[in-house]
N, C-alpha and C positions, 0 to 999 in steps of 0.2 A: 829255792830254785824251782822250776819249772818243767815239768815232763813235757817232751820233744821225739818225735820222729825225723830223722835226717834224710834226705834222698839226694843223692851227690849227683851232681853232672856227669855221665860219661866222658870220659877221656876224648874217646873221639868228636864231644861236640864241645872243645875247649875246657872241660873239667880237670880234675888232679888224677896222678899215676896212679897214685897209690892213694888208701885210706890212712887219715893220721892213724897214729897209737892213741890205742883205747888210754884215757884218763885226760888229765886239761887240753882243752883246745881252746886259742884265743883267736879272734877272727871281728869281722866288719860284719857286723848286720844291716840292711837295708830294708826299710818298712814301706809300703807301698799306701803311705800318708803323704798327703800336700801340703809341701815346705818343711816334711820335716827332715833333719838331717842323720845321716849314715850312724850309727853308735857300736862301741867294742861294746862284747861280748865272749862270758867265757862258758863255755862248754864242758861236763864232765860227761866223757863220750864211758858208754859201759858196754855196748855188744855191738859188733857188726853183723847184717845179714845181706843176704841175695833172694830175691825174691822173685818169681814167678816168669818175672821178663827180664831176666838179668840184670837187676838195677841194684845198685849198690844202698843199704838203706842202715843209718846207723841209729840205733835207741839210747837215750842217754837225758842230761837234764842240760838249762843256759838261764844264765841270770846276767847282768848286766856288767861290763865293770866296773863302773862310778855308781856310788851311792846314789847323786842326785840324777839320774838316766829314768824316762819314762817307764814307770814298771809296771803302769796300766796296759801298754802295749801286751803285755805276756797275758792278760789280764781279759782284752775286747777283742785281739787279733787271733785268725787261725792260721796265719803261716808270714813267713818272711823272708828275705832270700841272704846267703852268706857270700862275700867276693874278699879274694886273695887279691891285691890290688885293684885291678881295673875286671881283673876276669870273677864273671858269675861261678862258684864253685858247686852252691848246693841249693836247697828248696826245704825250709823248715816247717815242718809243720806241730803246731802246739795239741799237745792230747789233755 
Protein backbone atom coordinates (compact mmCIF):
# COMPACT_ATOMS: atom_id res chain seq x y z
CA UNK A 1 0.00 0.00 0.00
CA UNK A 2 0.75 3.44 -0.34
CA UNK A 3 1.01 6.43 2.04
CA UNK A 4 -1.68 9.11 1.23
CA UNK A 5 -2.92 12.42 2.43
CA UNK A 6 -6.61 12.84 1.93
CA UNK A 7 -8.21 16.38 1.57
CA UNK A 8 -12.09 15.90 1.33
CA UNK A 9 -14.41 18.47 -0.50
CA UNK A 10 -16.24 20.67 1.80
CA UNK A 11 -19.79 19.84 2.05
CA UNK A 12 -20.76 23.06 0.97
CA UNK A 13 -18.92 22.74 -2.48
CA UNK A 14 -20.81 19.37 -3.18
CA UNK A 15 -18.47 17.17 -0.97
CA UNK A 16 -19.69 14.43 1.73
CA UNK A 17 -21.55 15.13 5.33
CA UNK A 18 -19.61 13.37 7.03
CA UNK A 19 -16.14 11.63 6.98
CA UNK A 20 -16.17 7.78 6.43
CA UNK A 21 -15.03 5.55 9.49
CA UNK A 22 -11.52 5.33 9.90
CA UNK A 23 -10.60 1.67 8.41
CA UNK A 24 -11.45 0.33 4.59
CA UNK A 25 -12.81 2.70 2.31
CA UNK A 26 -13.53 1.58 -1.32
CA UNK A 27 -14.07 4.50 -3.86
CA UNK A 28 -13.41 5.60 -7.76
CA UNK A 29 -10.05 6.96 -8.41
CA UNK A 30 -9.54 9.23 -11.29
CA UNK A 31 -6.06 10.05 -12.56
CA UNK A 32 -5.56 13.13 -14.60
CA UNK A 33 -3.79 10.86 -17.60
CA UNK A 34 -4.99 10.96 -21.28
CA UNK A 35 -7.31 8.16 -22.15
CA UNK A 36 -6.91 6.68 -19.15
CA UNK A 37 -9.89 5.23 -17.45
CA UNK A 38 -11.46 5.73 -13.73
CA UNK A 39 -10.03 2.65 -11.35
CA UNK A 40 -11.41 1.26 -7.72
CA UNK A 41 -9.47 1.66 -5.06
CA UNK A 42 -9.33 0.67 -1.56
CA UNK A 43 -8.37 2.94 1.25
CA UNK A 44 -7.13 1.97 4.78
CA UNK A 45 -8.15 5.42 6.28
CA UNK A 46 -6.26 5.55 9.93
CA UNK A 47 -6.59 9.33 11.37
CA UNK A 48 -8.73 12.16 10.68
CA UNK A 49 -7.57 15.75 11.09
CA UNK A 50 -8.63 19.59 10.66
CA UNK A 51 -6.13 21.69 9.77
CA UNK A 52 -5.52 25.26 9.72
CA UNK A 53 -8.35 26.40 7.43
CA UNK A 54 -10.82 24.18 8.26
CA UNK A 55 -10.40 21.57 5.81
CA UNK A 56 -11.10 18.16 6.55
CA UNK A 57 -7.76 16.00 5.92
CA UNK A 58 -7.53 12.34 6.28
CA UNK A 59 -3.96 10.22 6.70
CA UNK A 60 -4.16 6.64 5.80
CA UNK A 61 -2.63 4.32 2.85
CA UNK A 62 -4.76 3.15 -1.02
CA UNK A 63 -3.66 0.44 -3.17
CA UNK A 64 -5.70 -0.70 -5.94
CA UNK A 65 -8.37 -3.16 -6.10
CA UNK A 66 -7.51 -5.50 -9.05
CA UNK A 67 -4.25 -6.92 -9.12
CA UNK A 68 -3.74 -6.15 -12.86
CA UNK A 69 -4.58 -1.92 -12.05
CA UNK A 70 -1.59 0.45 -13.03
CA UNK A 71 0.46 0.42 -9.87
CA UNK A 72 3.03 2.66 -11.46
CA UNK A 73 0.40 5.46 -11.12
CA UNK A 74 1.01 5.38 -6.97
CA UNK A 75 4.51 5.16 -8.23
CA UNK A 76 5.15 8.62 -10.85
CA UNK A 77 1.82 10.46 -9.79
CA UNK A 78 1.56 13.00 -6.83
CA UNK A 79 -2.07 13.21 -6.46
CA UNK A 80 -5.48 11.96 -7.92
CA UNK A 81 -8.85 12.82 -7.28
CA UNK A 82 -11.67 10.26 -5.45
CA UNK A 83 -15.68 10.61 -6.78
CA UNK A 84 -18.70 8.91 -5.05
CA UNK A 85 -20.63 8.52 -8.41
CA UNK A 86 -20.69 11.43 -10.50
CA UNK A 87 -19.74 13.92 -7.49
CA UNK A 88 -15.77 14.93 -6.96
CA UNK A 89 -15.61 13.84 -3.20
CA UNK A 90 -11.68 14.37 -2.32
CA UNK A 91 -8.07 15.30 -3.65
CA UNK A 92 -5.43 12.63 -2.88
CA UNK A 93 -2.25 13.32 -2.53
CA UNK A 94 0.69 10.57 -2.38
CA UNK A 95 3.54 11.28 0.28
Amino acid sequence: MFPVTIEWVLTKSGGRKQLPPIGLYYAVAHFDIPNSKNWSVVFQLEIHLINSHQLWLTQGKVRFLVDHAPNDYFKHLSTFKIFEGPRLVANVFLR
